[in-house]
PyMOL Python script that loads the backbone (N, CA, C, O; Angstrom):
from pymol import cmd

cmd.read_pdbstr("""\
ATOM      1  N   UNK A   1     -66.741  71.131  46.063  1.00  0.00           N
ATOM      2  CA  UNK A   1     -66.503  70.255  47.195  1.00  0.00           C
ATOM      3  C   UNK A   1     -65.580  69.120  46.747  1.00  0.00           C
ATOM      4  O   UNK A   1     -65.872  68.530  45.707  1.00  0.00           O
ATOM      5  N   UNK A   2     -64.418  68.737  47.483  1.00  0.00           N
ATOM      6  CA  UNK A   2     -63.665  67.841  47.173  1.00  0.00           C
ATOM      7  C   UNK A   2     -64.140  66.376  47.925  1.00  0.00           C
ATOM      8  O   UNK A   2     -64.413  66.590  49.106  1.00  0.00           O
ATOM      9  N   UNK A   3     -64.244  65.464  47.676  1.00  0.00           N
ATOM     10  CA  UNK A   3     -64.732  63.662  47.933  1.00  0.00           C
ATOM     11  C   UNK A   3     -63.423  63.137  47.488  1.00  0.00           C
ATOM     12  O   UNK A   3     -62.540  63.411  46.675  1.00  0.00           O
ATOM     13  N   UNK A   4     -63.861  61.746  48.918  1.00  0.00           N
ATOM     14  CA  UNK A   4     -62.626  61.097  48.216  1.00  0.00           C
ATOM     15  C   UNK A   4     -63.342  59.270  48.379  1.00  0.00           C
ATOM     16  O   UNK A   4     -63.905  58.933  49.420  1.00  0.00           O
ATOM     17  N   UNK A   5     -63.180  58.303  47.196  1.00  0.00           N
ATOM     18  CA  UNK A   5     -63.704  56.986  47.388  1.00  0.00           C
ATOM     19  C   UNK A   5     -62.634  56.338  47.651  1.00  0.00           C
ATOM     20  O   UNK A   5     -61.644  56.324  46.919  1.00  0.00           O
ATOM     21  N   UNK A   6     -62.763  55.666  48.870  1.00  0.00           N
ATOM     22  CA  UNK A   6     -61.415  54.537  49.219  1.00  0.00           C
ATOM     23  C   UNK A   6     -61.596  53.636  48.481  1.00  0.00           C
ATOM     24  O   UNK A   6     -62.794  53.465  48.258  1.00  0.00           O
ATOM     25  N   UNK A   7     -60.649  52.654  47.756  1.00  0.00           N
ATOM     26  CA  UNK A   7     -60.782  51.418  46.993  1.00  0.00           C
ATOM     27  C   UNK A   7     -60.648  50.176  47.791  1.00  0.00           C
ATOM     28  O   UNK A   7     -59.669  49.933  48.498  1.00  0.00           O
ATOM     29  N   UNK A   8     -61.668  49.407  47.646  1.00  0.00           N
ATOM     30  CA  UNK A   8     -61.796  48.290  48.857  1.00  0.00           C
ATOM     31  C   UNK A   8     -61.417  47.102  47.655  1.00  0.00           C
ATOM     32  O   UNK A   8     -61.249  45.976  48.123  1.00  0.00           O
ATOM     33  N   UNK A   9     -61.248  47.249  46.000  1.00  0.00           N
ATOM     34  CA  UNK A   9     -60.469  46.054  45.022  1.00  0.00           C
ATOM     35  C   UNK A   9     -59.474  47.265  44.815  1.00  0.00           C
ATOM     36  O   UNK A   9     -59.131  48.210  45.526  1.00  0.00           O
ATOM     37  N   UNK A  10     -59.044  46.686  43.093  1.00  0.00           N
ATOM     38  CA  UNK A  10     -58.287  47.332  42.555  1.00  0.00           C
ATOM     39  C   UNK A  10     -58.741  48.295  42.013  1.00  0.00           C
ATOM     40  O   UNK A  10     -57.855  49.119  41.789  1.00  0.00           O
ATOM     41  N   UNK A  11     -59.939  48.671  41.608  1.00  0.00           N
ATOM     42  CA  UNK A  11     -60.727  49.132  41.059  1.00  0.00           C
ATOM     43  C   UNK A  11     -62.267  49.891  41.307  1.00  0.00           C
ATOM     44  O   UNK A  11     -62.962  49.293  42.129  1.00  0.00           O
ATOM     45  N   UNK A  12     -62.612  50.582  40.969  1.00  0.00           N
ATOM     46  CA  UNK A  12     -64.008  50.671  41.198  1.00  0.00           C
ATOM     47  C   UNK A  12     -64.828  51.630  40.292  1.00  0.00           C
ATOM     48  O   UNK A  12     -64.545  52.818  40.133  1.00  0.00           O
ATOM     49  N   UNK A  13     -65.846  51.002  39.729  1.00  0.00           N
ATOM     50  CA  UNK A  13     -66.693  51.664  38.188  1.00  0.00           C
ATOM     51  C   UNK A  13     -67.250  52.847  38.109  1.00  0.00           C
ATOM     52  O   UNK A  13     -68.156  53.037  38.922  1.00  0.00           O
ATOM     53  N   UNK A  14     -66.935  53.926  37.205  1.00  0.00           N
ATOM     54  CA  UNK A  14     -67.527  55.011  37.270  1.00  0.00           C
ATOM     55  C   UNK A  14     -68.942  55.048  37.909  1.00  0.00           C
ATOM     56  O   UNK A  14     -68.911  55.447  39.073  1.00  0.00           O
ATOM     57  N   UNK A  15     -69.785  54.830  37.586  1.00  0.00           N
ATOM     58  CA  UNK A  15     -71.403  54.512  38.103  1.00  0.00           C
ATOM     59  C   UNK A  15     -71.140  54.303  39.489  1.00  0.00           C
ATOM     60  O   UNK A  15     -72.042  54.825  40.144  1.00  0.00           O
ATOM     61  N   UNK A  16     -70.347  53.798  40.154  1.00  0.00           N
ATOM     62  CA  UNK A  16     -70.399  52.850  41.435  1.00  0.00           C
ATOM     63  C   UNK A  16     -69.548  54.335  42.163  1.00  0.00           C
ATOM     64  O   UNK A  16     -69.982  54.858  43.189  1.00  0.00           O
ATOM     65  N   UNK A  17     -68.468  54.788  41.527  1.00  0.00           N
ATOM     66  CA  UNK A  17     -68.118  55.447  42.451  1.00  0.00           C
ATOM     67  C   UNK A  17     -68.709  56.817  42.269  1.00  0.00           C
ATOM     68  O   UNK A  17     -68.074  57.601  42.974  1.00  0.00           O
ATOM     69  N   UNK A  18     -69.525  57.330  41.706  1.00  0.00           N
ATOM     70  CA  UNK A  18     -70.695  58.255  41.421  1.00  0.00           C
ATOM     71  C   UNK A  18     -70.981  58.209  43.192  1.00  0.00           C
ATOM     72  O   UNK A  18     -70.723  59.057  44.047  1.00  0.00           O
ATOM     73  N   UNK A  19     -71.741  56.590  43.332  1.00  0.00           N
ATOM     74  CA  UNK A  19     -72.916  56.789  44.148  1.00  0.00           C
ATOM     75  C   UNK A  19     -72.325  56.475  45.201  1.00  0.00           C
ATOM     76  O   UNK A  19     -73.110  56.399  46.146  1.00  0.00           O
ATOM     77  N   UNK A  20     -70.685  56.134  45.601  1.00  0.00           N
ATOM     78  CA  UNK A  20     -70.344  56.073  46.647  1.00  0.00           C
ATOM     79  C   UNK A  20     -69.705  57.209  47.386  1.00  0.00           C
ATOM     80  O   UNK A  20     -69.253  57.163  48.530  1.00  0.00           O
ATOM     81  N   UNK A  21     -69.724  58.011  46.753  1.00  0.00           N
ATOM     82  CA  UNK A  21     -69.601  59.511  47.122  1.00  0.00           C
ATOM     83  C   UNK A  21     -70.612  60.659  47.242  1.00  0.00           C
ATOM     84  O   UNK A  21     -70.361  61.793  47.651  1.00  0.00           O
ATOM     85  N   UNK A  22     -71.930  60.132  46.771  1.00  0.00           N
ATOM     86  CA  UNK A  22     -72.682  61.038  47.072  1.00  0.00           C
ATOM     87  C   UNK A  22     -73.172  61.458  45.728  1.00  0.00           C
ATOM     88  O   UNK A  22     -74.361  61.241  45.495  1.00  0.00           O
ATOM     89  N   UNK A  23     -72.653  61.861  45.072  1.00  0.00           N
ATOM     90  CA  UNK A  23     -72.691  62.496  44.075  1.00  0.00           C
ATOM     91  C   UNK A  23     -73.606  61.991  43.122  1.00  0.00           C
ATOM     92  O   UNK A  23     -73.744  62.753  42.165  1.00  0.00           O
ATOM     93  N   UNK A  24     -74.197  61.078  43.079  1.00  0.00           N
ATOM     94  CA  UNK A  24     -75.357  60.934  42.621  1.00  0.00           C
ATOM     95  C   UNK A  24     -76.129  59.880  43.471  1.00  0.00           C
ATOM     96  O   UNK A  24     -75.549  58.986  44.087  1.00  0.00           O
ATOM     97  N   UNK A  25     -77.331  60.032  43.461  1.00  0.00           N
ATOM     98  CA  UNK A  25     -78.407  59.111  44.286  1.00  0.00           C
ATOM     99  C   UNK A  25     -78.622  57.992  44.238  1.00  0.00           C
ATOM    100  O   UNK A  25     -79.202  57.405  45.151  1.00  0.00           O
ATOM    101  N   UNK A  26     -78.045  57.188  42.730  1.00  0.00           N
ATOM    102  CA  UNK A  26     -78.674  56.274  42.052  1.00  0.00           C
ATOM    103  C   UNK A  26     -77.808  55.919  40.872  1.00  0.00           C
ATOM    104  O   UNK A  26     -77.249  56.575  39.993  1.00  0.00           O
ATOM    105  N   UNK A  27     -77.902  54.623  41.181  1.00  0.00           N
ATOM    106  CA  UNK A  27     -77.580  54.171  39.697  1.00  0.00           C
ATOM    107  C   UNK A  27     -77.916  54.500  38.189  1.00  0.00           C
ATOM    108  O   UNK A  27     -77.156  54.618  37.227  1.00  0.00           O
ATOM    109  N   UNK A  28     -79.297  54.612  38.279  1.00  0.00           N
ATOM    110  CA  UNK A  28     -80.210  55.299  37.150  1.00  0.00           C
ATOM    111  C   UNK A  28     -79.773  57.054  37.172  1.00  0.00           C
ATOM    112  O   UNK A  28     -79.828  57.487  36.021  1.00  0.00           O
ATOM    113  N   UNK A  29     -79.434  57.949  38.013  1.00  0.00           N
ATOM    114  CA  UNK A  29     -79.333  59.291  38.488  1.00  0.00           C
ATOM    115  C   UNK A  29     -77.573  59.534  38.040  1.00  0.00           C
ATOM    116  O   UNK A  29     -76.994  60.620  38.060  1.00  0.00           O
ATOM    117  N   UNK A  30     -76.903  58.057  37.608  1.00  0.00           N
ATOM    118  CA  UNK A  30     -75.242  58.119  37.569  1.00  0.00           C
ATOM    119  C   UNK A  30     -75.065  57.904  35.964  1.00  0.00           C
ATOM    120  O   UNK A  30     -74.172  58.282  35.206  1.00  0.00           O
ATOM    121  N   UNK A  31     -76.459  57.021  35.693  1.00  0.00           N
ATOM    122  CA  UNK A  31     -76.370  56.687  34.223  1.00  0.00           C
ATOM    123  C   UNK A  31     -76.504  57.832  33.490  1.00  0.00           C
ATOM    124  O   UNK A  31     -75.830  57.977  32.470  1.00  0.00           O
ATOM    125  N   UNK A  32     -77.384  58.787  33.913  1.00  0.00           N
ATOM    126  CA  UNK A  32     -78.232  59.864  33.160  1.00  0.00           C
ATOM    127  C   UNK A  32     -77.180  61.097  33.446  1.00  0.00           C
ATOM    128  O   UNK A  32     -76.988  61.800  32.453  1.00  0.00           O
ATOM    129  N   UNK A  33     -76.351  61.540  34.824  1.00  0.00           N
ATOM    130  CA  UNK A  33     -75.531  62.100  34.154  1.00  0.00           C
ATOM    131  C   UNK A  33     -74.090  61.861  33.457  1.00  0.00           C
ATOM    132  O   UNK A  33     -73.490  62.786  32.911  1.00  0.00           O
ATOM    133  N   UNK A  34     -73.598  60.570  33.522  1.00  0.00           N
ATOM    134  CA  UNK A  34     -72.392  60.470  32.434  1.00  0.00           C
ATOM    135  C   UNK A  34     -73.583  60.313  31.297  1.00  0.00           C
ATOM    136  O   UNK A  34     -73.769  61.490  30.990  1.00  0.00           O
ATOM    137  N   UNK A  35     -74.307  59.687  30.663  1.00  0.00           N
ATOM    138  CA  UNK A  35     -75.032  59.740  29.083  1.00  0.00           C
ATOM    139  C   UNK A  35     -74.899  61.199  28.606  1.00  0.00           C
ATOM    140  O   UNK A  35     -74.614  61.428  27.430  1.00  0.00           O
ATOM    141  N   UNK A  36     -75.121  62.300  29.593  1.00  0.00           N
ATOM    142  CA  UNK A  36     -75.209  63.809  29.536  1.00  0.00           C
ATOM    143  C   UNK A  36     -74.141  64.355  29.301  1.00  0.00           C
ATOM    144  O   UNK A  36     -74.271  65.490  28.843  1.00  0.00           O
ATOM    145  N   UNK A  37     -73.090  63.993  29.432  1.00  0.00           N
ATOM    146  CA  UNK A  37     -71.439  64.189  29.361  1.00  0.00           C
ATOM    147  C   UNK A  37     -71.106  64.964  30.218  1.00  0.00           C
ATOM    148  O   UNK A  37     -70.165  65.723  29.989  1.00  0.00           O
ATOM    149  N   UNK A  38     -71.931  65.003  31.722  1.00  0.00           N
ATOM    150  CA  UNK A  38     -71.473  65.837  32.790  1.00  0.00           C
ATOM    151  C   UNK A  38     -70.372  65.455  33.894  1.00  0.00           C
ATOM    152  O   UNK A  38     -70.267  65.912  35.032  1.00  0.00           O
ATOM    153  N   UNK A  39     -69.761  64.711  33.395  1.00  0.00           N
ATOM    154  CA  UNK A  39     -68.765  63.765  34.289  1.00  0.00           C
ATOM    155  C   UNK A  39     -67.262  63.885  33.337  1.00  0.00           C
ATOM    156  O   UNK A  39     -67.307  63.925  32.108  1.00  0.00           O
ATOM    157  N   UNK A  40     -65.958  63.933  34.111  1.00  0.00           N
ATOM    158  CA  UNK A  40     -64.932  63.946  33.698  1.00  0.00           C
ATOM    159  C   UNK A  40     -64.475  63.286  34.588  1.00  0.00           C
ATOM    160  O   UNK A  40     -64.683  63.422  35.794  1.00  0.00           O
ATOM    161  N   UNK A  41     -63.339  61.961  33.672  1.00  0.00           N
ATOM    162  CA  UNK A  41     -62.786  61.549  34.762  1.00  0.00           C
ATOM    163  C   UNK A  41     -61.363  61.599  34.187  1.00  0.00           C
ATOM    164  O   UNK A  41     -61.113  60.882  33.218  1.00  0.00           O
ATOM    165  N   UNK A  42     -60.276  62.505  34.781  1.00  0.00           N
ATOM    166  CA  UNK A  42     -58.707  63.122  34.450  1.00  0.00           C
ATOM    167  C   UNK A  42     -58.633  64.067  33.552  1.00  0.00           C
ATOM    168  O   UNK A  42     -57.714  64.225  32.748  1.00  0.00           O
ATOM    169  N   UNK A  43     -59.738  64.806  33.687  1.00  0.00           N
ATOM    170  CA  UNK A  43     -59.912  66.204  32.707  1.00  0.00           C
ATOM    171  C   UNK A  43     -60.402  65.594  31.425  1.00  0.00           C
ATOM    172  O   UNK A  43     -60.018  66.382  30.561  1.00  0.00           O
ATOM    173  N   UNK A  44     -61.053  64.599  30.837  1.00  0.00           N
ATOM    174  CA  UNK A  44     -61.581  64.054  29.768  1.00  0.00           C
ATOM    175  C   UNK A  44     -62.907  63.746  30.196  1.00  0.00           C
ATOM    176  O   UNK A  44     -63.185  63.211  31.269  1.00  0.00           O
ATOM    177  N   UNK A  45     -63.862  64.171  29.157  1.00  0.00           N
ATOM    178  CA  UNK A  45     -65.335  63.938  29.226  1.00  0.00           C
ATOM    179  C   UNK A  45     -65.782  62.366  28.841  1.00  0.00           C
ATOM    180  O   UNK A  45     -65.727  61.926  27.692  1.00  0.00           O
ATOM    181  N   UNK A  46     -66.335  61.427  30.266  1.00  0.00           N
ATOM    182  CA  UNK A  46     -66.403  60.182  30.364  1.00  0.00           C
ATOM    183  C   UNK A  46     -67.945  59.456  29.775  1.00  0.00           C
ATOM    184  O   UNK A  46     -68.912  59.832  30.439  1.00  0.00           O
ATOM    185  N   UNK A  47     -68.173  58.785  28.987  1.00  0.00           N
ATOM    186  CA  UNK A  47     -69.754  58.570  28.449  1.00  0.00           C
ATOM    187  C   UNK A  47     -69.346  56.965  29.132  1.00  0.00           C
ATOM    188  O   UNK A  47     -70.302  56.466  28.539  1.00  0.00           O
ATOM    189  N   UNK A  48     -68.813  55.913  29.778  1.00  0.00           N
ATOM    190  CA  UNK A  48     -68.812  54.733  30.055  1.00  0.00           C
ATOM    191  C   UNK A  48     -69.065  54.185  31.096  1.00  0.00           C
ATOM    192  O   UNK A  48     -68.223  53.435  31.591  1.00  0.00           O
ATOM    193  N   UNK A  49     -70.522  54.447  31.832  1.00  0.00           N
ATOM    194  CA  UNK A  49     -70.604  53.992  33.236  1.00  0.00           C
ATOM    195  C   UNK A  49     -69.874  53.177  33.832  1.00  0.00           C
ATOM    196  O   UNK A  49     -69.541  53.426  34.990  1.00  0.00           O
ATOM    197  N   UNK A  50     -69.283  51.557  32.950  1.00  0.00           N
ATOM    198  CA  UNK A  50     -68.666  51.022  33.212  1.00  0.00           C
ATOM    199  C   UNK A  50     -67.017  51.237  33.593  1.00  0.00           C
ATOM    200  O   UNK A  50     -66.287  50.415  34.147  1.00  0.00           O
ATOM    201  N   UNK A  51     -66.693  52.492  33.159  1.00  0.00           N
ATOM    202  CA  UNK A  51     -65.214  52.855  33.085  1.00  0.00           C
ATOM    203  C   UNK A  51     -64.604  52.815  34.420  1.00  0.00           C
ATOM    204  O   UNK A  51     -64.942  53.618  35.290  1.00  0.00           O
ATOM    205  N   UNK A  52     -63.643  51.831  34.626  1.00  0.00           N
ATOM    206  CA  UNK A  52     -62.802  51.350  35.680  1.00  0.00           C
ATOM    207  C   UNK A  52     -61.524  52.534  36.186  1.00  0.00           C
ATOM    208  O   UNK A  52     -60.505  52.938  35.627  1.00  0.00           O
ATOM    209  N   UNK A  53     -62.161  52.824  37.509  1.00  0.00           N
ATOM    210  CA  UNK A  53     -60.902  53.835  37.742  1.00  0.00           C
ATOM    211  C   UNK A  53     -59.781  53.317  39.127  1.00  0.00           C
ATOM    212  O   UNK A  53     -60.113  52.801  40.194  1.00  0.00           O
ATOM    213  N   UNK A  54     -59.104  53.492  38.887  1.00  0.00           N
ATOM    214  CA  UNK A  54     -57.757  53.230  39.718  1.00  0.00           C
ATOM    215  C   UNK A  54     -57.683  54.131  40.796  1.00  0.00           C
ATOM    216  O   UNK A  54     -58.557  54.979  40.974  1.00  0.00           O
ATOM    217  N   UNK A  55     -56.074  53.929  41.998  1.00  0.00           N
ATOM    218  CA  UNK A  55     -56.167  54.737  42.978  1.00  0.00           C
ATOM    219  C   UNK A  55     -55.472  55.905  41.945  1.00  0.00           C
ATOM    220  O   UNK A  55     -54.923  55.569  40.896  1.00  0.00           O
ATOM    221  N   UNK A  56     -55.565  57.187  42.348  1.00  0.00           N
ATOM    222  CA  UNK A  56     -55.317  58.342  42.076  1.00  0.00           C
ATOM    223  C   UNK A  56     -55.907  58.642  40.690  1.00  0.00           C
ATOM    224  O   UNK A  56     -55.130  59.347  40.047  1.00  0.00           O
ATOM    225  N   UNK A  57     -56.530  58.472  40.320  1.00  0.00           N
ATOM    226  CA  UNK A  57     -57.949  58.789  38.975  1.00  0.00           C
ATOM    227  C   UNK A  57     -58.540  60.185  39.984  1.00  0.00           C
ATOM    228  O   UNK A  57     -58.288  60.399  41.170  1.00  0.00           O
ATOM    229  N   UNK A  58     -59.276  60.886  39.168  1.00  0.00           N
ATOM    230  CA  UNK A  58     -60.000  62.027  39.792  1.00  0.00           C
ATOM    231  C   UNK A  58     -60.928  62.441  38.513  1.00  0.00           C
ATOM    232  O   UNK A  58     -60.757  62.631  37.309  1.00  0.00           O
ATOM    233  N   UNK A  59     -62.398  62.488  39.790  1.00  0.00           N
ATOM    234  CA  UNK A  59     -63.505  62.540  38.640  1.00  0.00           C
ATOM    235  C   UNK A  59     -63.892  63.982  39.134  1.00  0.00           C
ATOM    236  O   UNK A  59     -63.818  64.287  40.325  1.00  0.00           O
ATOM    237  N   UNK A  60     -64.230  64.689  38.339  1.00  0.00           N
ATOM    238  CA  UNK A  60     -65.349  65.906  37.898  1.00  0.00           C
ATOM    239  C   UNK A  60     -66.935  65.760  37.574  1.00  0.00           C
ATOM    240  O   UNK A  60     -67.488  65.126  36.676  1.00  0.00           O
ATOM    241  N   UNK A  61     -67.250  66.226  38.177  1.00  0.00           N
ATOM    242  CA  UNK A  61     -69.091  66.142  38.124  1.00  0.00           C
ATOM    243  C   UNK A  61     -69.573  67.296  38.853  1.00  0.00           C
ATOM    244  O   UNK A  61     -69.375  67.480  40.054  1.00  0.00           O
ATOM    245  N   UNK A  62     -70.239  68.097  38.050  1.00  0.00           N
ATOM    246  CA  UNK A  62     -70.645  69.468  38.147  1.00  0.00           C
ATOM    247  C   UNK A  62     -69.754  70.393  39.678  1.00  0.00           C
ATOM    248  O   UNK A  62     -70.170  70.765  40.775  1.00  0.00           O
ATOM    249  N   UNK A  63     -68.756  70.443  39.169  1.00  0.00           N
ATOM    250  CA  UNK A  63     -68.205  71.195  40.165  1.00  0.00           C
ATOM    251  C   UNK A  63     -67.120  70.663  41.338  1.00  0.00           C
ATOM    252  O   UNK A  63     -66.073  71.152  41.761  1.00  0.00           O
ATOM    253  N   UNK A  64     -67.959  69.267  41.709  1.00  0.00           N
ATOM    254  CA  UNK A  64     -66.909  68.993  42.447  1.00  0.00           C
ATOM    255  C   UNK A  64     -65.992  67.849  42.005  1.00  0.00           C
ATOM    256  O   UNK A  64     -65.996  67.259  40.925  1.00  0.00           O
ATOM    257  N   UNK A  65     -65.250  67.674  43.009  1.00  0.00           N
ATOM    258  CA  UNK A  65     -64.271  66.623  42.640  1.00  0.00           C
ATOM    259  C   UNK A  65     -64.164  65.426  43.197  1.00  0.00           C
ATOM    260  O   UNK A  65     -64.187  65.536  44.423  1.00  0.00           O
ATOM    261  N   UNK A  66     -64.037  64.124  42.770  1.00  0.00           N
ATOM    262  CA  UNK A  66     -63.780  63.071  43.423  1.00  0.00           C
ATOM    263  C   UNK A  66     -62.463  62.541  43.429  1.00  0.00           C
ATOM    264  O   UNK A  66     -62.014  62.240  42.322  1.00  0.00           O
ATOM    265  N   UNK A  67     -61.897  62.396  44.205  1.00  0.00           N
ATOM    266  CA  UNK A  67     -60.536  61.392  44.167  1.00  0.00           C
ATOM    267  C   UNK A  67     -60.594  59.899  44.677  1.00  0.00           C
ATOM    268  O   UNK A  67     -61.056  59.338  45.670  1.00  0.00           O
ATOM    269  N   UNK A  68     -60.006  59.568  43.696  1.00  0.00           N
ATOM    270  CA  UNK A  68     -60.273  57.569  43.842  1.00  0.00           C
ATOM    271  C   UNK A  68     -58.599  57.677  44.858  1.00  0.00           C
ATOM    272  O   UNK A  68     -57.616  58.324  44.496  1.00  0.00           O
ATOM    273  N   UNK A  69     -58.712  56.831  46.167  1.00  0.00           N
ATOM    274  CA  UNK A  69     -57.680  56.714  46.860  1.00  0.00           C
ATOM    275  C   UNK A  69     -57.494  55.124  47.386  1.00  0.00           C
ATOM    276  O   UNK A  69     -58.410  54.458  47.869  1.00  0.00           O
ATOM    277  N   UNK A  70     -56.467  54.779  47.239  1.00  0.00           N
ATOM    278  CA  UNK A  70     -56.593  52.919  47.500  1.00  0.00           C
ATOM    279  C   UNK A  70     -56.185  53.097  49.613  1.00  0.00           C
ATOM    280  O   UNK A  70     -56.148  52.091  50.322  1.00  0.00           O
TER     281      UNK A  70
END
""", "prot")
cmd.dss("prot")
cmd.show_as("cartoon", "prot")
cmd.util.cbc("prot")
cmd.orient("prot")
């Protein structure tokens, strides 16, 4: 399934845009799968909840895809 998070700054944090797409339930549910290394964000395996993504970044998490769009 393809998602897409609109950017309402410049920015918006792996963890944050996890849960603004659905894709995970929870903050705690976003931590546990990047710690797991089930998250890619630009074809690289992401461990930094905190990791700041830009418009056109695109995350991977079991299958589907997210696109960060400003």
């Amino acid at each position: 399934m393809k998602m897409t998070v609109k950017l309402r700054e410049d920015y918006i944090r792996l963890g944050q845009a996890l849960k603004a797409s659905g894709a995970a339930g929870s903050g705690v549910d976003a931590k546990i799968m990047i710690r797991e290394g089930l998250i890619k964000v630009n074809g690289e395996t992401e461990y930094q909840r905190g990791k700041k993504l830009y418009d056109g970044d695109v995350v991977e998490c079991e299958g589907d895809t997210i696109e960060i769009i400003k």
